[in-house]
Every structure is written in C-alpha cells, then in structure tokens.
VEXLUM-133248 format. One record per residue (C-alpha): residue in one letter; y, z, x. Coordinates in pm, whole numbers. Each point is the difference from the previous one (the first is absolute). Layout:
N
SITE   resn        Y        Z        X
SITE      A        Y        Z        X
...
//
This chain:
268
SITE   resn        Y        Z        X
SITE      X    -9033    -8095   -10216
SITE      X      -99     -335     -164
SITE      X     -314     -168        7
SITE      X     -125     -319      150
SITE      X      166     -252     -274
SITE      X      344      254      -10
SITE      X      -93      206     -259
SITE      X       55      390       -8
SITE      X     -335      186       96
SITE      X       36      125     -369
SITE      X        0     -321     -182
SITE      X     -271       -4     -242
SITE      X      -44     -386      -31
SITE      X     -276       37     -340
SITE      X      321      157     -151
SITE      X      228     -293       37
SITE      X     -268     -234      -89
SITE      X      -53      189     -343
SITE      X      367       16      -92
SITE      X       -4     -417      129
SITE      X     -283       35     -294
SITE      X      241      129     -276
SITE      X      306     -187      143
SITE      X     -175     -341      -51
SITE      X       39       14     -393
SITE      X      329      -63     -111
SITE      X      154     -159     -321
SITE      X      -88     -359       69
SITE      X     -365      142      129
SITE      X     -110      278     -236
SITE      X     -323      -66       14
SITE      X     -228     -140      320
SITE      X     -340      -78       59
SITE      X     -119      172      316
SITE      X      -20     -331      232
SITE      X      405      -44     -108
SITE      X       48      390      117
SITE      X     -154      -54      340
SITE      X      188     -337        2
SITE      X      312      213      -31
SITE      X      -61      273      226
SITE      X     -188     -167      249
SITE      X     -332      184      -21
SITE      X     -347      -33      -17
SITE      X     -164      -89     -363
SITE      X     -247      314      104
SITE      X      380      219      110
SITE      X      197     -108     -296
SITE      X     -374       63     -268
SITE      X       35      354      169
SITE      X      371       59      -14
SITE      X       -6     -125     -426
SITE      X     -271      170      -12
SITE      X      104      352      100
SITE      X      317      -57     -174
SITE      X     -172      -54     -380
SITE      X     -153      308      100
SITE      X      307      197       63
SITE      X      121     -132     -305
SITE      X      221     -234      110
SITE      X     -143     -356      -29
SITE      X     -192     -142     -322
SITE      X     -261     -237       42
SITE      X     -198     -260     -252
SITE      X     -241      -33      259
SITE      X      185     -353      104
SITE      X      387       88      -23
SITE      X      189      304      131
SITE      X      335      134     -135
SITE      X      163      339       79
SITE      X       22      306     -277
SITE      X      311      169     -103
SITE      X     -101      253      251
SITE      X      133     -125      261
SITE      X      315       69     -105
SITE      X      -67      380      129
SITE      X       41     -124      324
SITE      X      364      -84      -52
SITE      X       44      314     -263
SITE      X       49      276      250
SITE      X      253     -170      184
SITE      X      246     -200     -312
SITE      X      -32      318     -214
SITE      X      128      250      336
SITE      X      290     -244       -8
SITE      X      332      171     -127
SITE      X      173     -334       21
SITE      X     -201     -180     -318
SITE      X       94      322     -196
SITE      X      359       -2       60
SITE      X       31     -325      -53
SITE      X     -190      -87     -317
SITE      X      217      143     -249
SITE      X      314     -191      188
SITE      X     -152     -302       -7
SITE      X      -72       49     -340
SITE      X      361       56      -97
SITE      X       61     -286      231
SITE      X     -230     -260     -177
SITE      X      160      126     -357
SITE      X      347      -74       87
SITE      X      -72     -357      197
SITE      X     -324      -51     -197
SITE      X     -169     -180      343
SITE      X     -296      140      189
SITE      X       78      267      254
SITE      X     -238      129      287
SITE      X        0      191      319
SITE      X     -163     -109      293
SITE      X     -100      184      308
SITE      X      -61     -196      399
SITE      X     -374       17       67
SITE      X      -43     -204      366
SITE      X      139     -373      -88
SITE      X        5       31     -364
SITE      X      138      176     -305
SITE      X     -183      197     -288
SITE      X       84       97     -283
SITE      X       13      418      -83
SITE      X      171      -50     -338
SITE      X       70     -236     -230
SITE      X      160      -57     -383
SITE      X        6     -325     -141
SITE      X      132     -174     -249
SITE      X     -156     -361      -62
SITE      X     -200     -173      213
SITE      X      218     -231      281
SITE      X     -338      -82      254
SITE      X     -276     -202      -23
SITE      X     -177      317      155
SITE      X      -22      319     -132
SITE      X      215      248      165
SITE      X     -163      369       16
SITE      X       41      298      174
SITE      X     -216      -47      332
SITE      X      123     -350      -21
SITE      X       85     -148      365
SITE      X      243     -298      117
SITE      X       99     -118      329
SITE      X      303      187       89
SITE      X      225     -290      150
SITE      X       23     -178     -340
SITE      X       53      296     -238
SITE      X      353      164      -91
SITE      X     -143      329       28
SITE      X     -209      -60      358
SITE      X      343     -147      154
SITE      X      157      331     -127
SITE      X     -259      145      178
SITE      X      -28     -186      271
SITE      X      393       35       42
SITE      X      -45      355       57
SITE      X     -260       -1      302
SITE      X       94      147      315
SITE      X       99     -386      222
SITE      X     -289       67      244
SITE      X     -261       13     -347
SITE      X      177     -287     -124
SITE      X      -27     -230      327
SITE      X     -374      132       28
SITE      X      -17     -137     -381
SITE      X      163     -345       57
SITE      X     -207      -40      274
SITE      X     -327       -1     -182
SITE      X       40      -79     -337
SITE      X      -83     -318     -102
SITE      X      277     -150     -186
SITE      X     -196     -221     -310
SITE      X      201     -200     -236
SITE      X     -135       87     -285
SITE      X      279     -227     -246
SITE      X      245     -262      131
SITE      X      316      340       58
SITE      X     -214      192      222
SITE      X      130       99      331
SITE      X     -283     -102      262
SITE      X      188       60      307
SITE      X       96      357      111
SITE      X      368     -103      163
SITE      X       40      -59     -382
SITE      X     -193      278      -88
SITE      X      177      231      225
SITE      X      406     -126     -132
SITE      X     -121       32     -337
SITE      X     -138      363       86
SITE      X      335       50      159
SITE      X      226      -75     -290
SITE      X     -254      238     -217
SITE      X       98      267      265
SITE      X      357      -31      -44
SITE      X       12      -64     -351
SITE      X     -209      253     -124
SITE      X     -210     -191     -252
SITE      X     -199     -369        9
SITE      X      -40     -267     -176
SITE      X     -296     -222       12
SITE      X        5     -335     -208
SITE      X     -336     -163      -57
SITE      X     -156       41      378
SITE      X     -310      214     -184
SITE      X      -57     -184     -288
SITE      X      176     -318     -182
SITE      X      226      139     -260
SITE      X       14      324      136
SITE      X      319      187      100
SITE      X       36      351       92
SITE      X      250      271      134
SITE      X      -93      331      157
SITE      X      206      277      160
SITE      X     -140      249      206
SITE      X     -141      346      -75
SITE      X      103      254      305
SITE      X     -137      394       62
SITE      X      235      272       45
SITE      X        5      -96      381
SITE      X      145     -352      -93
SITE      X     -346     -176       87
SITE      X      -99     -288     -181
SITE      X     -311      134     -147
SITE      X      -35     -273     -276
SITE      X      163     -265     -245
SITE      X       57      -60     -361
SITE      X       52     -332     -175
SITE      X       87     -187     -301
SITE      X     -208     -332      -24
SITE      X      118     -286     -259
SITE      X      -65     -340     -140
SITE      X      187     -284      216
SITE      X       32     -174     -342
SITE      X      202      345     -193
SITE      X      190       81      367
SITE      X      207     -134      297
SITE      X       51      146      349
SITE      X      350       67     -135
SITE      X      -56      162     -322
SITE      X     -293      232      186
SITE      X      297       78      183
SITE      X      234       64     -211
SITE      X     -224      115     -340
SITE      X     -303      189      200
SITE      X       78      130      317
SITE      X      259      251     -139
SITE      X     -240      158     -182
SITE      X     -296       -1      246
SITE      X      274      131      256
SITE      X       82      291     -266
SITE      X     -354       45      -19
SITE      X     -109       32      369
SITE      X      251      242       39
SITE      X     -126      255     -284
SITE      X     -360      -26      163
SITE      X      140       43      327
SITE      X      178      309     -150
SITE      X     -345      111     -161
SITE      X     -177      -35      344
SITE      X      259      229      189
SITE      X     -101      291     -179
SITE      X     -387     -103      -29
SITE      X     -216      177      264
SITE      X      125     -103      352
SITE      X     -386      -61      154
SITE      X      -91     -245     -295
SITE      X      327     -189       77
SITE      X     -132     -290      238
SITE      X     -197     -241     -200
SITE      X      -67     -306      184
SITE      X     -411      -38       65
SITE      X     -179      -25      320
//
C-alpha cells in the first residue's frame, strides 16, 4: 500500500530529508551555510536549522555558529557495512602485490544504483586531479571498473539502466549515447576485461577485469589506473592486464572459500 504521492505507507519522509542533510556536503562543498543546505535539499531555512541542528547534536555536524561541516563520525554510518565486507579483505593484500609488481594504483569497486564506489584501494602516486578514497563514487558508464560491472548485469537490469541514466560527457572520449554505451558493454562481456581511455578524466586510462563469487556472479571489479603520458591502450594491454588478469583470478580463488552468505557485494 502506497500513499497519496506513491510512497510506501512506511516511508518516513524526515529520514530522507536528514540523510539529503548529510548528502549535501561533498568534496567541492565541505562546508555550507544553512541557506546553501536548504538551497540543496529543497527545504525550509526553519526544516534545514532543525535537521543541522539535531545532527551537531548527534555528533555528526560541527557548527561555528555561521558554517556547517560534517565530523569524522559520520563515517560510522558506512563502518558497519565496508568493514562486514569479505571482498575489501581478500582483496587488499592482492592488490598490494599487484601495485608492487606494476607500481600503478589498484582499486576495487563495487555497483551501488548508477555508479561505482570504491571498497578498496592501494595507490601508488597520484594520477587525478581528485582524490581517490575508499567511499569514493564515479558514474559507472565512464569507468573501467563500472563497465566491468555493468557488463555483468542480468540484460533486463542493464536495459532498465540505459534507460535512465543520463549519459554526461564529462571529457571530449566519453560515450554519451547508450547504443555506444551498450557495444562497448558488449565487447567488455566477451572479452572479459575493459579498457577505458580518457572518458573520466583527461589523461586518465584504466583497465579492470571482473571479480566473480563462487556462483560465477559478477559481484565486483578491480582495476589498474595509469598516467596517459607513462601508458598506451596497447601497452595497458600488453604490460598490465596480464597481471591484473593473474590477480583477479587469485581473489576470485580467495572468495570461493570465503563464507558463501558474505559473497554478494554489490550495495542497494
């Protein structure tokens, strides 16, 4: 039963306002005054005062009486559900290896709705103009890992995704169309592995290969990111992607013996 705007008769609509709260910082917002949070969310000055409010007593949200910026703690909120994870603990010490022999950055990403975030990371210089973290989240369609990912959906949760996403070209490469979207997705499929050259960021490439459970689900995807100046598409090829292919399969060994309900990892 759903309620006069289609909600469920359970929704509790204060709760989704006050995680709109915590969602409206971000790395290019990290701190807001509270007419720039109900900006955001679309609430009342006196709703949003209330929300902040209730939040810096919590412990969440630190105030200087004009600005408003989140505390580490909110970090708990994600804690429970990355450290219940088996996947970031297999992985880690493989990507590790991984990063020592190729010495590039190496991460694993899960598929949370349209976009990828990161459960695991190990870098080795700085390649982005943005800090990449775990908890860090990209649009899936112009990522290696999140056409991995999106590779692996079942083709009715693929068509349902090309049908809403909005395709953003976000450098000169990027795919904006999903006929593209979808061949590109296709080759991935048969391939095994993708390659994406520059469609996230300008002088970005990256390869991923998919991570699979013991049921041969896609439940995730791990990468090696480089330097456009250090790396061709051909060299990734041919210098990276046996050894992120090598890789894949140990975790994917690791996970077959790891405990069979903690296998699926993709959120929401």
């Amino acid at each position: 039963m759903t309620d006069d705007v289609g909600r469920e008769a359970h929704f509790v609509q204060s709760l989704e306002r006050g995680l709109a709260v915590i969602r409206a910082f971000d790395a290019e917002h990290p701190e807001l005054t509270l007419s720039e949070v109900a900006r955001i969310c679309d609430l009342t000055r006196a709703a949003a005062r209330r929300f902040l409010l209730t939040l810096a007593d919590l412990g969440y949200v630190r105030t200087d009486g004009r600005m408003f910026s989140l505390t580490p703690r909110v970090l708990e909120l994600g804690y429970a559900f990355l450290s219940s994870l088996s996947l970031p603990e297999v992985a880690e010490p493989h990507l590790e290896r991984l990063v020592a022999q190729v010495h590039e950055s190496s991460s694993v990403c899960v598929l949370d709705g349209d976009d990828v975030v990161y459960v695991a990371r190990v870098p080795t210089s700085r390649i982005m103009t943005v800090a990449i973290n775990v908890g860090t989240r990209f649009p899936a369609y112009a990522t290696s890992m999140g056409r991995v990912l999106l590779a692996g959906l079942p083709e009715e949760e693929l068509d349902a995704y090309l049908d809403r996403v909005k395709l953003t070209r976000l450098t000169p490469r990027t795919v904006t169309t999903a006929a593209a979207l979808r061949t590109e997705l296709r080759k991935v499929r048969a391939q095994g592995y993708a390659i994406v050259d520059q469609e996230l960021e300008e002088g970005l490439r990256s390869v991923a290969a998919p991570i699979r459970d013991r049921g041969g689900l896609v439940i995730g995807a791990a990468n090696v990111s480089v330097h456009a100046s250090r790396n061709s598409v051909e060299s990734i090829r041919r210098d990276l992607l046996p050894h992120l292919l090598a890789t894949v399969a140990k975790i994917d060994a690791d996970l077959r013996i790891a405990n069979p309900r903690r296998a699926r990892h993709r959120v929401g």
